[in-house]
N, C-alpha and C positions, 0 to 999 in steps of 0.2 A: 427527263428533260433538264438539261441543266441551264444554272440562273443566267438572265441576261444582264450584262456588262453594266454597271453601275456608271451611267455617262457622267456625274459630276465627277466622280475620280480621275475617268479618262480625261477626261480635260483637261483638270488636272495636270495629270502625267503628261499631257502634250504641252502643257506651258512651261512645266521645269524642264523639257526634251529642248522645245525651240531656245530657252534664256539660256541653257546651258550652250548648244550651237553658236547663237550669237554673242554669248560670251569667248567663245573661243575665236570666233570671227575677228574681234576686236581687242583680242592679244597682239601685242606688239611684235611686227615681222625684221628680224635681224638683217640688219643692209649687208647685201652682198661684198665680199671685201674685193677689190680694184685686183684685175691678174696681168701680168706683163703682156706685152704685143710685141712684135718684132721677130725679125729671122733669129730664133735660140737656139737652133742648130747650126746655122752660120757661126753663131756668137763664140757654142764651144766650139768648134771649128778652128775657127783664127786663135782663138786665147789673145785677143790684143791686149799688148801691155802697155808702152805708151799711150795717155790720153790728155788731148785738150779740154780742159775743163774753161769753157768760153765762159764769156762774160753773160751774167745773169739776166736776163728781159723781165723789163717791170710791164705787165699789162693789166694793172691794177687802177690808174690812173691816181694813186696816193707816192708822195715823196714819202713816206715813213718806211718803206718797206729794205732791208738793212742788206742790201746787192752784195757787197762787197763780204760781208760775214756769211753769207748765205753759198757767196762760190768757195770761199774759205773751208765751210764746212765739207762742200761736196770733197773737194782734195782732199781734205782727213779721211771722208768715208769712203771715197773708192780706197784706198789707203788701204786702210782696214781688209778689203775686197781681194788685196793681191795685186790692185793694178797701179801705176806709176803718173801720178797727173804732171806734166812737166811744169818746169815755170812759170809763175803768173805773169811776171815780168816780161818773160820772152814769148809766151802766147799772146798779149795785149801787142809786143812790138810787131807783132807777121800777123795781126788779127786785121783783115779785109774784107769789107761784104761780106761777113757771115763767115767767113773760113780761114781756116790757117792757111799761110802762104811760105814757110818757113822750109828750112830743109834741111834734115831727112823729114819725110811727110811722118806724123804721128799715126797711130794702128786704130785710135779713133777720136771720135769728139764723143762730147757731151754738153748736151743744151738742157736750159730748165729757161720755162719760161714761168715768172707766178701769176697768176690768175686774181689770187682774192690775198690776203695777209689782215687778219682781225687780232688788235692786239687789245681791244674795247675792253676786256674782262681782264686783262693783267694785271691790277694793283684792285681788283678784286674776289678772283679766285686764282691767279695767276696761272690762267691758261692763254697760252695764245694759238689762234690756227689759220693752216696755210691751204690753198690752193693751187695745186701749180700741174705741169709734165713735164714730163722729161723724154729725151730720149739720144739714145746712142748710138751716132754712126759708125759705117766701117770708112776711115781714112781721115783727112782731115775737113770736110766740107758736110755740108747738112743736104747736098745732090747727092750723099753714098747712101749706100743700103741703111735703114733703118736693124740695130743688131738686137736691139732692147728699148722699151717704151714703158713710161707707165704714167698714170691719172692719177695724181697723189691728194688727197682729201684728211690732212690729218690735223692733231693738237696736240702740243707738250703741254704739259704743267709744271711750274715751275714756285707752288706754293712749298714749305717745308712739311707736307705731309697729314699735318696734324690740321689743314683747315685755315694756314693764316698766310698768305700772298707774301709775297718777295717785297724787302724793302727796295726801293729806288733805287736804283742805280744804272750806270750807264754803260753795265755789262751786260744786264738782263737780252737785249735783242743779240747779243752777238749767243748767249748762249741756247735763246732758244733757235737761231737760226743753225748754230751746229746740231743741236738733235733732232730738227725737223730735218735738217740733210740726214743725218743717220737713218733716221725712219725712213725717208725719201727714198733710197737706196738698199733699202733693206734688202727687196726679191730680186736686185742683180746678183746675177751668179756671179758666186766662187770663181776668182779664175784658178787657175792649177798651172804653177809653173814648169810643171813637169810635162805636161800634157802640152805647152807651148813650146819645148825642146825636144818634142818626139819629130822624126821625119815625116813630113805632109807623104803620102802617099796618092 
């Protein structure tokens, strides 16, 4: 007949069973990262090359939030992308209700609107982070098909690495609004301008 089960061990053994479970329960769950929306097969489709990069909407309810660096950046970043932002200039002059009114009609827009802009920690860890979306029509008006979208939730830092914040200056918002646009634009595709000179079929 063999011995019966020594219950204080089991117990025991059921206590380091449950704290080890509820230790893992209460391991920290990595945020999902934000994924594009939009017709992406539209998007490679067209390949639009010209794009209106509109003017920046603050729905933050703060004056500090740096518009004009902020559309600055997007032009460099779609840039970078393949794609062509026309003129500030001359998007602001044919800008009406929300849309370009110029002509020839541009192959898209681009809207950000920011949401939140915290720059509370930047002269002391020098991070700042933004809130905003975006998104890409096809033509020139925010009635066309939506081609690409996305919920951006991010932060630059903008210390020298080692731990010690940015001295003052009154470059700091223009540059982190250019790599928050980088970032911001990151999962727009590649356009291929080759793929934009093939025959539509």
């Amino acid at each position: 007949m063999s011995a019966r089960p020594n219950s204080k061990i089991s117990l025991a053994s059921l206590a380091l069973l449950l704290a080890g479970s509820l230790g893992a329960c209460a391991a920290p769950v990595r945020k999902a990262e934000a994924t594009p929306s939009g017709s992406l097969e539209l998007l490679e489709a067209l390949q639009p090359g010209d794009i209106v990069v509109a003017p920046v909407r603050n729905q933050t309810g703060s004056k500090r939030v740096p518009l004009d660096e902020l559309r600055a950046g997007l032009s460099n970043a779609i840039i970078g992308r393949m794609y062509n932002p026309l003129d500030t200039a001359y998007v602001d002059k044919n800008w009406v209700e929300s849309s370009f009114k110029g002509s020839p009609a541009p192959d898209g827009l681009l809207v950000m609107a920011v949401t939140q802009w915290n720059v509370n920690h930047l002269y002391s860890t020098g991070k700042v982070s933004m809130q905003a979306e975006l998104l890409l029509f096809a033509g020139g008006s925010t009635t066309g098909e939506a081609l690409w979208g996305m919920q951006v939730n991010d932060t630059v830092d903008l210390s020298d690495g080692k731990g010690n914040p940015p001295a003052p200056s009154p470059l700091l918002m223009g540059e982190a609004a250019e790599r928050l646009a980088v970032k911001a634009l990151a999962s727009l595709p590649m356009r291929d301008p080759v793929a934009a000179h093939e025959p539509k079929l």
